[in-house]
C-alpha positions as CSV (number, residue, x, y, z in Angstrom):
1,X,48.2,-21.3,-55.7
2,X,44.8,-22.1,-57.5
3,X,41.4,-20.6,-56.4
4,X,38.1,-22.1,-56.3
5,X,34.8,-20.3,-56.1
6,X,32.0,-21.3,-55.1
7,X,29.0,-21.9,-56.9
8,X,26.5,-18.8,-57.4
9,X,28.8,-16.5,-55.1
10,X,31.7,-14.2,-55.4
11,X,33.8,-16.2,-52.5
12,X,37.2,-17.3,-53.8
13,X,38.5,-20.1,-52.2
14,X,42.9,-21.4,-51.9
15,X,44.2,-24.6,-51.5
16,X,44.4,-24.2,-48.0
17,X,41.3,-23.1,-47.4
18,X,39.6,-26.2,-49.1
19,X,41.7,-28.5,-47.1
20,X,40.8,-26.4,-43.9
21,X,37.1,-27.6,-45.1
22,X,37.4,-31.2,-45.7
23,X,39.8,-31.4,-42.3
24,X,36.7,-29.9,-40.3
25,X,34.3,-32.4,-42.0
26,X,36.4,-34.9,-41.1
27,X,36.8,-33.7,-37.2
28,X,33.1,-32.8,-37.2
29,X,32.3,-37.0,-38.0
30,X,34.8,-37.9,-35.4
31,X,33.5,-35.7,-33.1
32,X,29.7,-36.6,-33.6
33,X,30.8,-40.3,-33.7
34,X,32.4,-40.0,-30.3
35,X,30.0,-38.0,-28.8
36,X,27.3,-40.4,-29.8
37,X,28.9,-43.6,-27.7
38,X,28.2,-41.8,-24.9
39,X,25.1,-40.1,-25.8
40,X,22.8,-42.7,-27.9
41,X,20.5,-40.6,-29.7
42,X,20.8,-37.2,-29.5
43,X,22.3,-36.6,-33.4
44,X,20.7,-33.7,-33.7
45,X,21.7,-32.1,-30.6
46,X,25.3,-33.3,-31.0
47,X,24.8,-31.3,-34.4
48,X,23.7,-28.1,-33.2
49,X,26.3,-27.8,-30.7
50,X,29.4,-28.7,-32.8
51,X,27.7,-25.5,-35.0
52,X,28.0,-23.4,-32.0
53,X,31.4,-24.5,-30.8
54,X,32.9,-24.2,-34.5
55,X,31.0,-20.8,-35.0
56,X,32.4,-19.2,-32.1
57,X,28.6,-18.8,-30.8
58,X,26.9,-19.5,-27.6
59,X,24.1,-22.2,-27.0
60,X,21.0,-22.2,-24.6
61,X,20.3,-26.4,-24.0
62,X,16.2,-26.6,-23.6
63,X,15.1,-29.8,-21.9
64,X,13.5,-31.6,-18.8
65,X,16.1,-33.0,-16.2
66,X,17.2,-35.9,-16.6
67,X,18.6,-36.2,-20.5
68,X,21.9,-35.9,-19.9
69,X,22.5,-32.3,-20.8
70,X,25.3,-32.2,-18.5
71,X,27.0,-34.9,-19.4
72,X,26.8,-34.3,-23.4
73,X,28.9,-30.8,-22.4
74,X,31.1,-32.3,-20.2
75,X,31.8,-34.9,-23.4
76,X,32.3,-32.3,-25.9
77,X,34.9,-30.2,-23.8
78,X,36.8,-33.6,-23.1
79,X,36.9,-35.0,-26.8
80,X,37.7,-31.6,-27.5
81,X,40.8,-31.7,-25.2
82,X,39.2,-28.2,-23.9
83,X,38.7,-27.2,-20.4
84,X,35.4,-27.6,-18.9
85,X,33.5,-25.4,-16.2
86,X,30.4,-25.9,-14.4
87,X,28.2,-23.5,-12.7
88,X,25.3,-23.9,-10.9
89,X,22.9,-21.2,-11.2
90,X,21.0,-20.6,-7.5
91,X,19.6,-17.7,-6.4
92,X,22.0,-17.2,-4.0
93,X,24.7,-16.7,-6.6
94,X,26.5,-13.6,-6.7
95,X,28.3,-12.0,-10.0
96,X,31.7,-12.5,-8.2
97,X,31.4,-16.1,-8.0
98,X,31.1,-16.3,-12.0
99,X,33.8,-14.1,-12.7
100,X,36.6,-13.9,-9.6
101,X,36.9,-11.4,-7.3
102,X,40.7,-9.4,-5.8
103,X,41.5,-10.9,-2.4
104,X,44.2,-9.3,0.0
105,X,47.1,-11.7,0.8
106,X,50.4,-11.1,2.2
107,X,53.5,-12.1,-0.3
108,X,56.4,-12.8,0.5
109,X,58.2,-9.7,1.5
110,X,55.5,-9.5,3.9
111,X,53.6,-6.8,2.2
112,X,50.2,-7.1,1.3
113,X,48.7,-6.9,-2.5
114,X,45.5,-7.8,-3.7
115,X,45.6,-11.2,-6.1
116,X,43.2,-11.5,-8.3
117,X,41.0,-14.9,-7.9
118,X,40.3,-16.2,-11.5
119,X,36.5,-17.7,-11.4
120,X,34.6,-20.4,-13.4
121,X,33.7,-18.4,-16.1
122,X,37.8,-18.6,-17.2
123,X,37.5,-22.1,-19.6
124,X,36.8,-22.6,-22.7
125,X,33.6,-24.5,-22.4
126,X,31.1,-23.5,-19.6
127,X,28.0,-24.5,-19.0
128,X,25.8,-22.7,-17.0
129,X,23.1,-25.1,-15.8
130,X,19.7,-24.0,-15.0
131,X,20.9,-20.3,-15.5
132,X,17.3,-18.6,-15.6
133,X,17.3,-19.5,-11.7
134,X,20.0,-16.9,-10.3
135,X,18.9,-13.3,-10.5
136,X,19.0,-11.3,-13.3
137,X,22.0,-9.0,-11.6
138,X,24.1,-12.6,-12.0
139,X,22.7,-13.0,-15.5
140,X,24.3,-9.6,-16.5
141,X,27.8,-11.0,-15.2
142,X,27.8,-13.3,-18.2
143,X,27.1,-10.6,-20.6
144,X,30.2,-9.2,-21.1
145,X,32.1,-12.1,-21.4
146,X,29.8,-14.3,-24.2
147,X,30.6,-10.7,-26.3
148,X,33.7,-9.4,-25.5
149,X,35.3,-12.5,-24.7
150,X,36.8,-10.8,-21.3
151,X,35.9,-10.0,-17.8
152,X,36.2,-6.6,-16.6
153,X,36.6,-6.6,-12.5
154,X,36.8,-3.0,-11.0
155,X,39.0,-2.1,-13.5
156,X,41.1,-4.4,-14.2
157,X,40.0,-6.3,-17.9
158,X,41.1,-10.4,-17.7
159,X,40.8,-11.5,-21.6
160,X,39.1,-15.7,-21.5
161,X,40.3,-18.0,-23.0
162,X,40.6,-19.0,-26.7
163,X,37.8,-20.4,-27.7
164,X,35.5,-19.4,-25.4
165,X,31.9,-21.1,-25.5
166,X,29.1,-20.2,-23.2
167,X,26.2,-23.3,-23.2
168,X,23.3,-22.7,-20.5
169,X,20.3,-24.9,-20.0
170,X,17.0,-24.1,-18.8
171,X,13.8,-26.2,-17.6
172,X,11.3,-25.7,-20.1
173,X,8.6,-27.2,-17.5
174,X,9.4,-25.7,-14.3
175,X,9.3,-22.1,-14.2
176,X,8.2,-21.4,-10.5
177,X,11.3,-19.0,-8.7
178,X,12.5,-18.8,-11.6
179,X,13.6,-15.3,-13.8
180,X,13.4,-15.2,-17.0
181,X,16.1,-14.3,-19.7
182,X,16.0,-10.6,-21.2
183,X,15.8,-10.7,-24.9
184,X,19.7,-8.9,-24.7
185,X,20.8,-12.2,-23.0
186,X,19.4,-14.4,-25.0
187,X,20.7,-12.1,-28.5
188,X,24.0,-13.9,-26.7
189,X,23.0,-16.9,-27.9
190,X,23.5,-18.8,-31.4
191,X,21.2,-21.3,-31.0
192,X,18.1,-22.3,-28.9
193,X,18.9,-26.4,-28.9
194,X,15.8,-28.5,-27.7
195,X,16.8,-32.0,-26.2
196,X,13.6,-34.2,-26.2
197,X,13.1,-37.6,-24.7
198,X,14.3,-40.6,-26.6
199,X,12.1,-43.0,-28.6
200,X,11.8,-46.5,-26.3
201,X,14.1,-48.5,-28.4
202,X,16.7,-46.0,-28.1
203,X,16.5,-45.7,-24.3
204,X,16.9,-49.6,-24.0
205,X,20.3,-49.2,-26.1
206,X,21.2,-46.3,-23.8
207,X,20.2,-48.1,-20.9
208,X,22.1,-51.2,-21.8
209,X,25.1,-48.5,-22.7
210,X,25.4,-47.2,-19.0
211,X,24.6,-49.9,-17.0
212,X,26.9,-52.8,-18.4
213,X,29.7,-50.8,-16.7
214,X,31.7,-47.7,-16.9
215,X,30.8,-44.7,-19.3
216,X,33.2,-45.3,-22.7
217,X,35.9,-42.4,-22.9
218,X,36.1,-40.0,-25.3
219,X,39.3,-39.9,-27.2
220,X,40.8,-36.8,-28.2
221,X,40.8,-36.2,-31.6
222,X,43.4,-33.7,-32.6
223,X,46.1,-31.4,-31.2
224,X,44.3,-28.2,-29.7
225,X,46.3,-25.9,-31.5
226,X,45.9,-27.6,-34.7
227,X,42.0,-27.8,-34.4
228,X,42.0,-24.0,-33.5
229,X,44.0,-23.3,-36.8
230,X,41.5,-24.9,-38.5
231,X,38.5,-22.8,-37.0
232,X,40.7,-19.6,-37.6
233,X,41.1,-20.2,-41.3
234,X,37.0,-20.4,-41.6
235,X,36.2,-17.2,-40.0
236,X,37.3,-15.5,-43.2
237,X,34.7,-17.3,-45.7
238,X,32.1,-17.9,-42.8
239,X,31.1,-14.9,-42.3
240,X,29.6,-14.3,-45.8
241,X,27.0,-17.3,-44.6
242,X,24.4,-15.1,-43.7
243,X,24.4,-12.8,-46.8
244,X,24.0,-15.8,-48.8
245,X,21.4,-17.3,-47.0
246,X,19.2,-14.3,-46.9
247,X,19.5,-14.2,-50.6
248,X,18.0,-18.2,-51.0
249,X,15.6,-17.7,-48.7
250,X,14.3,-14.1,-50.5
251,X,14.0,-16.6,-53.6
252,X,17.2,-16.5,-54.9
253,X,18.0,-20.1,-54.5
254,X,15.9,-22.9,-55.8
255,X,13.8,-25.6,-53.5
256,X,14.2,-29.4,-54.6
């Protein structure tokens, strides 16, 4: 099997692991192109969050209601063929009803056990919608899982599902009863993803795209499993990104 290496680094690169690349390329247009007959627009946005989700990272969606925030997530887990969770952040919110909580039921011998109830933070995409509104003790519940990829109820540990991507959006505007994120919450998150308003010409095509009738579906482009191969196989080579970055940007690399 023949190796490739990259330009200007030491990262030797198979067969497979080329073909792994151009097969993610290829998803990533598919995916971007799906996404954007639902969400007219929003290219960079759609960029940023196909980063997070093939990074194994967590995102934090900035924007004023109304852009469809919820929707683009919603999209990406079903194009994705991934399951999809909502929370709604309130202040009333308690850490159990994030994670699950052990309730007592009677089986069926008669005898009583305590089942544990699985909550919405158990799917592979969640998005956690105004989050900076519940309390910062319900904040915390989401700490352990975006890091350890697991939920850890009195002391029973319940790993998440695989993958497992956390994206939450705040108001930038409204920040009356509101708390904000500590800085060890937001070190959770990959990227800080700003969704702006739309020029006028691309509302009217948006407009026209939601009001002629029903939204378009997204079609699923590959077998789960496969995809998930595909993300594995990156990890590897990936994670030598940031080394080589810091090297270009210290003046290693050259501007053109």
């Amino acid at each position: 099997m023949s190796q490739t290496t990259l330009p200007g680094t030491d990262i030797d690169l198979t067969d497979d692991d080329v073909s792994a690349i151009d097969e993610l390329g290829n998803v990533y247009r598919r995916l971007c192109k799906e996404l954007g007959r639902v969400i007219v627009g929003q290219t960079d946005v759609i960029e940023q969050l196909a980063i997070c989700l093939f990074a194994r990272g967590h995102g934090l969606l900035m924007g004023v209601p109304g852009l469809a925030k919820t929707l683009l997530v919603s999209k990406l887990a079903e194009t994705m063929s991934l399951k999809f969770s909502r929370i709604q952040f309130t202040p009333d919110l308690m850490p159990m009803d994030i994670t699950g909580t052990d309730i007592l039921q009677d089986d069926m011998d008669g005898r009583r056990a305590f089942q544990f109830i699985y909550g919405p933070v158990f799917a592979n995409i969640v998005l956690a919608d105004e989050i900076n509104r519940a309390s910062p003790k319900t904040q915390a519940a989401l700490l352990e899982a975006m890091e350890e990829r697991q939920v850890t109820v009195d002391t029973t540990t319940h790993r998440l599902p695989s993958p497992f991507m956390v994206i939450a959006t705040q108001n930038p505007v409204e920040h009356e009863g509101t708390y904000p994120l500590p800085e060890s919450q937001l070190d959770r998150f990959l990227l800080r993803i700003r969704m702006g308003r739309l020029l006028r010409c691309r509302v009217r095509r948006g407009r026209l795209l939601f009001h002629r009738g029903t939204r378009p579906p997204g079609r699923s482009l590959r077998r789960r499993q496969r995809i998930l191969c595909k993300m594995e196989q990156k990890r590897r080579w990936m994670c030598d990104l940031p080394g080589l970055w810091r090297e270009f940007d210290s003046g290693g690399g050259q501007q053109h």
